[in-house]
N, C-alpha and C positions, 0 to 999 in steps of 0.2 A: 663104200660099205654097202652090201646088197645080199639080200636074204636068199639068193641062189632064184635057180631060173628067170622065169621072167622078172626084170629089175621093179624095183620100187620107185623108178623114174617112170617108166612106162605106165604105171597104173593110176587111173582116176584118186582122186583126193578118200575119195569115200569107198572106193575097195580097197585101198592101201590099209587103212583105219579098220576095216572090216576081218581083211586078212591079218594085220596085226593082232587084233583081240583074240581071235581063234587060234593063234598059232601063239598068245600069250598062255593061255591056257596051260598048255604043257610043257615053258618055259622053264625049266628049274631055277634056274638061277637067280630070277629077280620073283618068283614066286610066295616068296615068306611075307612080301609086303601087299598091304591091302588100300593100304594110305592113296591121296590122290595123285601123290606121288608116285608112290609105284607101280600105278595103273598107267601113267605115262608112259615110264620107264621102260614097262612090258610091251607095252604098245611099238615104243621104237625099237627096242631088242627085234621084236616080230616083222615087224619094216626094216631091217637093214640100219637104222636111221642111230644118229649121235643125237641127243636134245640141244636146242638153243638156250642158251637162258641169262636173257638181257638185265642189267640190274639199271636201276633209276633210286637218283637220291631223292627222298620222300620230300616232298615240298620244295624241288628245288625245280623254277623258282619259284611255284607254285603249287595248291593242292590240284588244282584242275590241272596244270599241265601233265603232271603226273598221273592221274586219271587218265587224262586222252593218249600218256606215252602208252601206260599196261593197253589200253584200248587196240593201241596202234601197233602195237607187241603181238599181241593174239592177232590181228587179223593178215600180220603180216608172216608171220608160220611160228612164231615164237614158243614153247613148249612149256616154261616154265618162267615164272615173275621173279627175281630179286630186288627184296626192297630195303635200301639201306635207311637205317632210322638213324639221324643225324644227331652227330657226339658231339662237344667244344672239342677234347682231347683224341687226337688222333691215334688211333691201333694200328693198322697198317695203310692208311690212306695214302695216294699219293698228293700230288698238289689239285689236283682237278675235284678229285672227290670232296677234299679237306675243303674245299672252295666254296663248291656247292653244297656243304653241309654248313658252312658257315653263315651263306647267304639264306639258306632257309631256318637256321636258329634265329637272323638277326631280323627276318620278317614272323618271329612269334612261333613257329614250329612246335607243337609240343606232340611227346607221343600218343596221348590220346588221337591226335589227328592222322595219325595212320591208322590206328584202327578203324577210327570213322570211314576210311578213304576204302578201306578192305571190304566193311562190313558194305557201303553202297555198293562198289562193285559186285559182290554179290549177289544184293537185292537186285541188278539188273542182269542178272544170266549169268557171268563172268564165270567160267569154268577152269580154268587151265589153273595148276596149284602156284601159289603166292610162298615167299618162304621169307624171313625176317632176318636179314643181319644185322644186329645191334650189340652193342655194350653189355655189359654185364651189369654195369653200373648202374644203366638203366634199370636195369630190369631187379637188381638189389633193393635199390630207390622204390621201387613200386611193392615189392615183397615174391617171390616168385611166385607162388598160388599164386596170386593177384594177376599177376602180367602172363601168366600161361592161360588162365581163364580164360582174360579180355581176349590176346590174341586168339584162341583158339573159336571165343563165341564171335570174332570177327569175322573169321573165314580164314587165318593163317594155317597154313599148313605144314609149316616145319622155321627151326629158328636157329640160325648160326649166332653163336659167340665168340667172337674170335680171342677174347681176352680173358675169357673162362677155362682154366687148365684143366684138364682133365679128371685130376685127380681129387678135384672139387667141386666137378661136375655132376656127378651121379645122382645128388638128392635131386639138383631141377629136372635132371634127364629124366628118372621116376614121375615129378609131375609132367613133364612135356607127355610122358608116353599113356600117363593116365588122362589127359586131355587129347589125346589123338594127333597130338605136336610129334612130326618127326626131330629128331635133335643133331642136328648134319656136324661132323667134326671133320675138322681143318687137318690134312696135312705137309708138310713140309720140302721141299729137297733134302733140308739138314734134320730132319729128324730121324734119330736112331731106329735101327730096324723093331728093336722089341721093344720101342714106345709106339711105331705105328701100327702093328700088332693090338695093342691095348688101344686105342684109338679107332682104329676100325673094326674093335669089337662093340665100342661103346655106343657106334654109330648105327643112324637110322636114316632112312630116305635115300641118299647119298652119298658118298668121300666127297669134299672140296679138297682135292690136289691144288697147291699154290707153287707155279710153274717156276716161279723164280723166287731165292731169299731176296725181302727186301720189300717193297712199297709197292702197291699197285699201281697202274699205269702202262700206258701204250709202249709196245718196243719193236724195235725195225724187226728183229728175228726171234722165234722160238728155241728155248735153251734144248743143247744137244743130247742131253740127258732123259730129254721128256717123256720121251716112246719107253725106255728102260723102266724108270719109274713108274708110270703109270703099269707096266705089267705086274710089275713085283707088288705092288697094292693088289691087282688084280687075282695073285694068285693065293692072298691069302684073304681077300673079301669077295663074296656074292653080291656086294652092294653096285651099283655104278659108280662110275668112278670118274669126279668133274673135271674139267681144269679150268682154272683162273688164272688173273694176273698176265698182266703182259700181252691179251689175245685182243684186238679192232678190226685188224682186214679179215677180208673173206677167204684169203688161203691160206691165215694163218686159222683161221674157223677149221679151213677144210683139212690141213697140215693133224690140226688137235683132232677132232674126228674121227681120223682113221685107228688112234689109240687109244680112245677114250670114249665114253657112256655117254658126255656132254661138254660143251663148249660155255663159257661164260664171260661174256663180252659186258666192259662197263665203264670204265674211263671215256673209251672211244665213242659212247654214247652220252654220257653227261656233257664229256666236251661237245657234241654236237648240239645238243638242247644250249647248253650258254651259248654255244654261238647264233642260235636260232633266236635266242632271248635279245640276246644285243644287238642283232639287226632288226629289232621291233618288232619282230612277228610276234602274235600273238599265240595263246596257247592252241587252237583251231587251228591256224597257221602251220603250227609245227608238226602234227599231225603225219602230214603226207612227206616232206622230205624225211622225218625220222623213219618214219614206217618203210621207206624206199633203200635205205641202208638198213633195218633189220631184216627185212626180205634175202638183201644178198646175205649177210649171214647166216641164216636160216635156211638158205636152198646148201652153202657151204657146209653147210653141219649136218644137212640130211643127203650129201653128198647128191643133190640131184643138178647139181651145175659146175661148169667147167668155171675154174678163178683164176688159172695163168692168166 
């Protein structure tokens, strides 16, 4: 992906970022949005570049780990945070996530503590936008004022529901949008074309495309359909337009990329933190080998490195 003449590989970190902001300007396309979101968004539009966007289960297996992951996310090129707020009842988890959502309920987990987790990061510089996948239940549980408040005076910046149907979403979308919460909606391979119409009108910050029906989780190849889909979204939303599901290696990063606004990588990342966990390292420990695989990620998705 490359903004024409000289590449975005070529250039310093800080004219890449310089020339993206200037050449966001007169972006139409992702221009409607002001969120921190969208100021990313523009930014890599402007760069040639797809966004990264690592997700980490909140407290899994701890709240500091998860602190030094987002840490270790950002300085490894990472564009945006997904942070899953852990359920008992699984929506579309696969076994990795369900796991590690499990193991951070059964060490006390509650969501107050991701806010808390938000709001520090912030209070230490943390810039890059944070976005919320959680339950609905939760968030029912809490009252939705309530829970678009906290998150948003935490530092959240947009919040996926994935068990929130559309068509009963609208009042919380109104509060998200009157708290500065983007409200990112999910769509599907199998959903009908004039549902995802209404869906991607509903939405803000983003499209989360779910690359394959079914569970999330690591798969040896990207479904053949992807590139098609991801257009046909494309042509009737200004929004970006993510994928999930099913994405770990770096050329499956760079494969999504070349169709898509953003790549979202998460299984292949929680599996690696447990596995960092059960050889004892510590959360310090885990730091550097995680930061070392979302690096390739991140050069994949900003298409500045070869991944045959």
């Amino acid at each position: 992906m490359s903004s024409g003449g000289k590449s975005s590989a070529a250039k310093s970190e800080p004219e890449r970022r310089g020339t993206g902001a200037r050449k966001a300007a007169s972006d139409m396309r992702f221009s409607a949005s002001i969120s921190r979101i969208g100021s990313r968004f523009a930014e890599l539009r402007a760069a040639g570049s797809a966004a990264l966007i690592p997700f980490f289960a909140c407290g899994y297996p701890d709240m500091e780990t998860t602190r030094l992951a987002c840490l270790a996310a950002r300085d490894a090129g990472a564009d945006i945070i997904e942070l899953g707020i852990p359920f008992s009842d699984p929506i579309a988890d696969g076994p990795t996530i369900q796991a590690a959502f499990a193991s951070a309920l059964n060490s006390g987990f509650r969501v107050r503590d991701a806010f808390a987790l938000v709001g520090r990061l912030r209070g230490e510089g943390f810039c890059l936008p944070i976005v919320a996948m959680v339950s609905y239940s939760l968030i029912f549980r809490m009252s939705e004022d309530r829970f678009a408040a906290e998150a948003a005076d935490a530092g959240f910046d947009g919040i996926i529901s994935p068990d929130l149907p559309l068509d009963a979403g609208s009042q919380f979308a109104d509060i998200c949008r009157r708290r500065g919460l983007d409200m990112i909606q999910l769509v599907a391979p199998t959903t009908p074309a004039g549902r995802r119409a209404g869906i991607v009108r509903a939405a803000s910050g983003f499209v989360y495309y779910i690359s394959v029906a079914g569970i999330t989780g690591e798969r040896d190849a990207l479904p053949a359909d992807l590139a098609a889909n991801v257009r046909s979204l494309k042509r009737i939303s200004n929004l970006p337009i993510c994928v999930g599901f099913g994405i770990g290696r770096p050329e499956q990063a760079a494969a999504a990329a070349r169709v898509a606004d953003g790549v979202i990588v998460g299984s292949a990342l929680v599996r690696k933190i447990g596995e960092l966990a059960s050889s004892g390292a510590t959360a310090d420990r885990m730091a550097g080998p995680l930061a070392a695989d979302i690096r390739r990620l991140a050069k994949a998705a900003h298409g500045r490195e070869a991944t045959g």
